[in-house]
N, CA and C atoms as an extended XYZ file, in Angstrom:
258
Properties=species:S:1:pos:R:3:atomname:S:1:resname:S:1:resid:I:1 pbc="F F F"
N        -1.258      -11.587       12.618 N   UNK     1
C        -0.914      -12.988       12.583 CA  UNK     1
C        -2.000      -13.794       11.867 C   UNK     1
N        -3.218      -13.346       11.976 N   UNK     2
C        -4.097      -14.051       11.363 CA  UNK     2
C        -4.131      -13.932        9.961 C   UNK     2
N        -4.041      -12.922        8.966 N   UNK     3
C        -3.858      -12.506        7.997 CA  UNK     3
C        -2.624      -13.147        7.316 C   UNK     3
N        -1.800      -13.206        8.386 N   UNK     4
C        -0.563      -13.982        7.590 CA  UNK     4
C        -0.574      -15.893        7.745 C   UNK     4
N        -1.154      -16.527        8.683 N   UNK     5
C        -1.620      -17.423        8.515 CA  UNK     5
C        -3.010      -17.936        7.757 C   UNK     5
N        -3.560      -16.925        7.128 N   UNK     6
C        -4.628      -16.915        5.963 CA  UNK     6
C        -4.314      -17.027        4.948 C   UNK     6
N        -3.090      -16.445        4.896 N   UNK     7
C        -2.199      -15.761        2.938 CA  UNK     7
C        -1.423      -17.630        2.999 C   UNK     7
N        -0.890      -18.022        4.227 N   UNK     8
C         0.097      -19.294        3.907 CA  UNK     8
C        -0.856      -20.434        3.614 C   UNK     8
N        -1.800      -20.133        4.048 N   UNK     9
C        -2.854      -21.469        4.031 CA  UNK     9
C        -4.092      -21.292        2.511 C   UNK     9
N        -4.020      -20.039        1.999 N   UNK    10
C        -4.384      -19.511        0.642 CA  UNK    10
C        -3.340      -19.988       -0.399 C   UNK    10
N        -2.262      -20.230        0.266 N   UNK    11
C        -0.544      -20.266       -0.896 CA  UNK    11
C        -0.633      -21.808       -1.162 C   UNK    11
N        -0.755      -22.421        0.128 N   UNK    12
C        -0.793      -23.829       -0.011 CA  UNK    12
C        -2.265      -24.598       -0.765 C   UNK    12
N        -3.141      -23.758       -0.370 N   UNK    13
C        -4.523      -24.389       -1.186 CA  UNK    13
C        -4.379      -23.911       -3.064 C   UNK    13
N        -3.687      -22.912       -2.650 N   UNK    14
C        -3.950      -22.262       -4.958 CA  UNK    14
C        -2.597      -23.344       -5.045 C   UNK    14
N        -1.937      -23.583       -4.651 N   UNK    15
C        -0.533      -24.674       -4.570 CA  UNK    15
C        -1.029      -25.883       -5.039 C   UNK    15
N        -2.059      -26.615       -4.350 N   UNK    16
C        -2.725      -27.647       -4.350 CA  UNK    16
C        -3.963      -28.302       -5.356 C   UNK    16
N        -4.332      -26.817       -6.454 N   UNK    17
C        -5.811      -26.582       -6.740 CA  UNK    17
C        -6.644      -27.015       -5.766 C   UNK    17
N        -7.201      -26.880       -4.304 N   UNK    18
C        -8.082      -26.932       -3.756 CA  UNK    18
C        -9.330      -25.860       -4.166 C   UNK    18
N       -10.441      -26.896       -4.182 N   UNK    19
C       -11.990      -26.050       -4.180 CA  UNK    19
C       -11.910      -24.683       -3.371 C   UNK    19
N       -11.062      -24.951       -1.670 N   UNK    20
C       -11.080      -23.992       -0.739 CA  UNK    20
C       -10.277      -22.733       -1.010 C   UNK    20
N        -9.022      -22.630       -2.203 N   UNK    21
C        -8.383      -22.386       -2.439 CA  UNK    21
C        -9.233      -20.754       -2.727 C   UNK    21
N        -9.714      -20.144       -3.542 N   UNK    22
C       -10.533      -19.094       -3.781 CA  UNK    22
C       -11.069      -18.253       -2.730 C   UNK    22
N       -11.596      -19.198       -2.042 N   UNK    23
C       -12.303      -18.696       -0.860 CA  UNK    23
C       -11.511      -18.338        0.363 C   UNK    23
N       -10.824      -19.151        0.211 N   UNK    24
C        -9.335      -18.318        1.522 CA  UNK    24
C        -8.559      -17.749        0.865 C   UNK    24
N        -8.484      -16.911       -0.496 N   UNK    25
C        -8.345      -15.910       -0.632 CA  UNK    25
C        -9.069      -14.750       -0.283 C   UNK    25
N       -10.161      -14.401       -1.093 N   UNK    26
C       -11.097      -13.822        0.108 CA  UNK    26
C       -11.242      -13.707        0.982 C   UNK    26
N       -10.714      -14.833        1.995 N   UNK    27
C       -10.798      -14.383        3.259 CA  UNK    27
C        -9.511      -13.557        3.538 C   UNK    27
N        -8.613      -14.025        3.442 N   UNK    28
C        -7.248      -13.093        3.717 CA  UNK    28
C        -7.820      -11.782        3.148 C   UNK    28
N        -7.905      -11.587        1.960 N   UNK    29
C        -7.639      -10.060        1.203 CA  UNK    29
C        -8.820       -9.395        2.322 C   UNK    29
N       -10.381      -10.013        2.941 N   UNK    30
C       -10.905       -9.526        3.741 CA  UNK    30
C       -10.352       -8.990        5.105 C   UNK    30
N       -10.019      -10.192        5.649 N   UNK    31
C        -9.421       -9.506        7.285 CA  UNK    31
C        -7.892       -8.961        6.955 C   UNK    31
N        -7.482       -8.728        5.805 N   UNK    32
C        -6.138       -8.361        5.452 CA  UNK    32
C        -6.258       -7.010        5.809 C   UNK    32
N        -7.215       -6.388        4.965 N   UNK    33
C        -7.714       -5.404        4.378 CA  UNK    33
C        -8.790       -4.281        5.828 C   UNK    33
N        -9.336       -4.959        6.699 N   UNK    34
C       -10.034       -4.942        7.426 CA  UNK    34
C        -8.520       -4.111        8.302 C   UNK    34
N        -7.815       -5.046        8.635 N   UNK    35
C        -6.928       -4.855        9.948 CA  UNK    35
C        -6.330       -3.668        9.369 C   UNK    35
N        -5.732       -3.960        8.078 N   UNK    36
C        -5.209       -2.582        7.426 CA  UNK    36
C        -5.635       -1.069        7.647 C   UNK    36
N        -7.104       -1.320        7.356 N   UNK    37
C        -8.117       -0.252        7.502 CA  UNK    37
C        -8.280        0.608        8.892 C   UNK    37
N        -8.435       -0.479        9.494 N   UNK    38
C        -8.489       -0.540       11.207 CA  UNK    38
C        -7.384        0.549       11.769 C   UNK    38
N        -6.250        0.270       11.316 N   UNK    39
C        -4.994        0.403       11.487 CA  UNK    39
C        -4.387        1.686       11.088 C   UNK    39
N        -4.644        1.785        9.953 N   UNK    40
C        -4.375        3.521        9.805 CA  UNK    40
C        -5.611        4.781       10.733 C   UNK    40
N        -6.926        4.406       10.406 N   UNK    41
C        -8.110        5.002       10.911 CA  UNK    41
C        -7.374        4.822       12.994 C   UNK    41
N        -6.820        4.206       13.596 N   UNK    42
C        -5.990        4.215       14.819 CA  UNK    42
C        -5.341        5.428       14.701 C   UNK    42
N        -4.352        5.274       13.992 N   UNK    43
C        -3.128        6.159       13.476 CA  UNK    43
C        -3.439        7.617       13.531 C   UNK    43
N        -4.610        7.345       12.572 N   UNK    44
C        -4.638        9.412       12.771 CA  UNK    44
C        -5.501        9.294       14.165 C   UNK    44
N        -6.479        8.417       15.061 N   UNK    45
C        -7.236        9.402       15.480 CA  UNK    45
C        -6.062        9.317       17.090 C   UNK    45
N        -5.134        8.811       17.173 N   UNK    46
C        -4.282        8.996       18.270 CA  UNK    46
C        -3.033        9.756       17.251 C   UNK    46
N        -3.463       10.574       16.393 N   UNK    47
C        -2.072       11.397       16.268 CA  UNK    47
C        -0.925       10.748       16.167 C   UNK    47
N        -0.779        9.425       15.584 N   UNK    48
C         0.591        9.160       15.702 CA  UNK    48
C         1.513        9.968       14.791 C   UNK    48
N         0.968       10.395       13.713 N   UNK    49
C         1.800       10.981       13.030 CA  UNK    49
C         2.556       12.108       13.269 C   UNK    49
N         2.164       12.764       14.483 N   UNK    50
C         3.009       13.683       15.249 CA  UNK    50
C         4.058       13.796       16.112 C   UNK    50
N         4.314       12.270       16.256 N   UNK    51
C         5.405       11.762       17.213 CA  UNK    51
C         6.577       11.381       16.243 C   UNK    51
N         7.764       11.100       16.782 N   UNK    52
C         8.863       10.861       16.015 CA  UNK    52
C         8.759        9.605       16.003 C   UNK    52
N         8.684        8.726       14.608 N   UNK    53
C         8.628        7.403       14.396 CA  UNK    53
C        10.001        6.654       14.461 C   UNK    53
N        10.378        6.942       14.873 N   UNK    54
C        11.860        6.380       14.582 CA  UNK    54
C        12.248        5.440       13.349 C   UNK    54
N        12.470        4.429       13.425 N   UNK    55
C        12.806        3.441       12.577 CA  UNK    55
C        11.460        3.128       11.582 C   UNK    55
N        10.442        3.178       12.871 N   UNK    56
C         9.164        2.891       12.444 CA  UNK    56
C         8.185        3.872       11.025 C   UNK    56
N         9.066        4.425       10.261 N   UNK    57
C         8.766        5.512        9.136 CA  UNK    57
C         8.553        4.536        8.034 C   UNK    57
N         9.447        3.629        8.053 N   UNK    58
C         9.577        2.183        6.672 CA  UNK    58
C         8.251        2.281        6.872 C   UNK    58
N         7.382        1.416        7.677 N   UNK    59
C         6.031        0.845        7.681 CA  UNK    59
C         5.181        1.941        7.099 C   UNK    59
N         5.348        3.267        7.513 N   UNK    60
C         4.105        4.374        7.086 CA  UNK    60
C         4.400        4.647        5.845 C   UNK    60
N         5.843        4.390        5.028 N   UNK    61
C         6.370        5.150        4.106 CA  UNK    61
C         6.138        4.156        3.140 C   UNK    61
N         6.113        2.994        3.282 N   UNK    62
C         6.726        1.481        2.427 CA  UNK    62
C         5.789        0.420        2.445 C   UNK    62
N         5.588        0.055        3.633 N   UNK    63
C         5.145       -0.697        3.795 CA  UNK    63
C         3.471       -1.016        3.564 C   UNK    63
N         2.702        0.067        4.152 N   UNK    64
C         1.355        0.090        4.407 CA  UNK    64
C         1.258        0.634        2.826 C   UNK    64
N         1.530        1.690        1.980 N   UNK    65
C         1.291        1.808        0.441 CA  UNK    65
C         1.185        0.661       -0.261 C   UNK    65
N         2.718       -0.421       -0.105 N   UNK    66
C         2.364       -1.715       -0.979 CA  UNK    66
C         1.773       -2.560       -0.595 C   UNK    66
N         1.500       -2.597        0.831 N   UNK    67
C        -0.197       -3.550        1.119 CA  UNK    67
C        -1.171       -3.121        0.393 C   UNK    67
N        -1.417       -1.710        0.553 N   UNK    68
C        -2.760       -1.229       -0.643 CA  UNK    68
C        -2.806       -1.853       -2.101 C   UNK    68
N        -1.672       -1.710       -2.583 N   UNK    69
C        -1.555       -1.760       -3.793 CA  UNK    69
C        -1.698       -2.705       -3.981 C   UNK    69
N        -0.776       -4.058       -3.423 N   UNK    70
C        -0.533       -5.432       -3.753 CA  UNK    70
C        -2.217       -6.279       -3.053 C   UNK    70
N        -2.937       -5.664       -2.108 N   UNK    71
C        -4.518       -5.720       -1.591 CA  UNK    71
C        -4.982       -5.867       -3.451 C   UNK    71
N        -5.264       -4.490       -3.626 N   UNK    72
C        -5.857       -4.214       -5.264 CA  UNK    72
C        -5.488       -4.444       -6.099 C   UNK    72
N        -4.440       -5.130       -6.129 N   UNK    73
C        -3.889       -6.168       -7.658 CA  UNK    73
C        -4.988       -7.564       -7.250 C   UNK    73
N        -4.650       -7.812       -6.282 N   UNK    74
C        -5.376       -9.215       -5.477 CA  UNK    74
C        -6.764       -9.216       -5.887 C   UNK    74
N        -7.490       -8.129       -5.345 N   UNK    75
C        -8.899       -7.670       -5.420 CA  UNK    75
C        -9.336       -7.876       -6.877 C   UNK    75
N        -8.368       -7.072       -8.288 N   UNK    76
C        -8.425       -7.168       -9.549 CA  UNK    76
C        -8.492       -8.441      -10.100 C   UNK    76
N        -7.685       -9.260       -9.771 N   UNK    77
C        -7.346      -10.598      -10.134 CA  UNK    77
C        -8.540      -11.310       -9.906 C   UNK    77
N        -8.910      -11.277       -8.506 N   UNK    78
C        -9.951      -12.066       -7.931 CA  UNK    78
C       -11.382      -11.892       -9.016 C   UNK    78
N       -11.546      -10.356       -9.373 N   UNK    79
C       -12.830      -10.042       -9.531 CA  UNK    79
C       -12.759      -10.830      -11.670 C   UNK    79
N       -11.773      -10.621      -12.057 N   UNK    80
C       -12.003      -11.779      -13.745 CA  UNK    80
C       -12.328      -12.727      -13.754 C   UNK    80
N       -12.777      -12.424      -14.851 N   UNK    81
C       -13.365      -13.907      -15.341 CA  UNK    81
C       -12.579      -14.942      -15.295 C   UNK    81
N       -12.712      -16.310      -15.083 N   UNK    82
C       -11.617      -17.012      -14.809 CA  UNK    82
C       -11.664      -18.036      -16.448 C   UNK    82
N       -10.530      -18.705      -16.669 N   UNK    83
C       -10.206      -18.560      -17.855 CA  UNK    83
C       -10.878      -20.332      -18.540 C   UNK    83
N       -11.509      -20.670      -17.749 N   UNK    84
C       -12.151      -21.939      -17.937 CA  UNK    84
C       -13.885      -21.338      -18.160 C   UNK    84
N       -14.321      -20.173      -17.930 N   UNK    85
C       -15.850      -19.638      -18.342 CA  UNK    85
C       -15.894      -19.124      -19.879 C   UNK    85
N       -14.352      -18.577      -19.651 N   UNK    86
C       -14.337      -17.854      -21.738 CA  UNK    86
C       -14.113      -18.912      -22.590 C   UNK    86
């Protein structure tokens, strides 16, 4: 919940050009990324992957890959030069 009230309040500041706008990106992609982390490192060390996930396969299969990915597009973006220094 926090992560997702970080990303809406990041949407509304790059929305706005706010100064803060940058920096609560960073923060999201941080505790985004953090909980993410957190979250699989859970996963294996209670074995979930040995239980029948039921429905719950989307998230391991789908879901948690394009957080990574769409994390490191974010991360990429963040780390250029921004186009007012060139």
């Amino acid at each position: 919940m926090a992560t997702a009230l970080l990303a809406l309040m990041a949407l509304i500041a790059l929305r706005r050009r706010s100064s803060a706008a940058i920096p609560l990106v960073w923060l999201f992609l941080a505790v985004g990324l953090l909980d993410t982390v957190n979250a699989i490192i859970q996963s294996m060390r209670f074995s979930v992957f040995t239980h029948g996930l039921g429905v719950n396969w989307v998230i391991v299969t789908m879901y948690v890959p394009a957080l990574l990915v769409s994390s490191a597009l974010i991360f990429i973006q963040l780390r250029r030069p921004s186009r007012s220094a060139a």
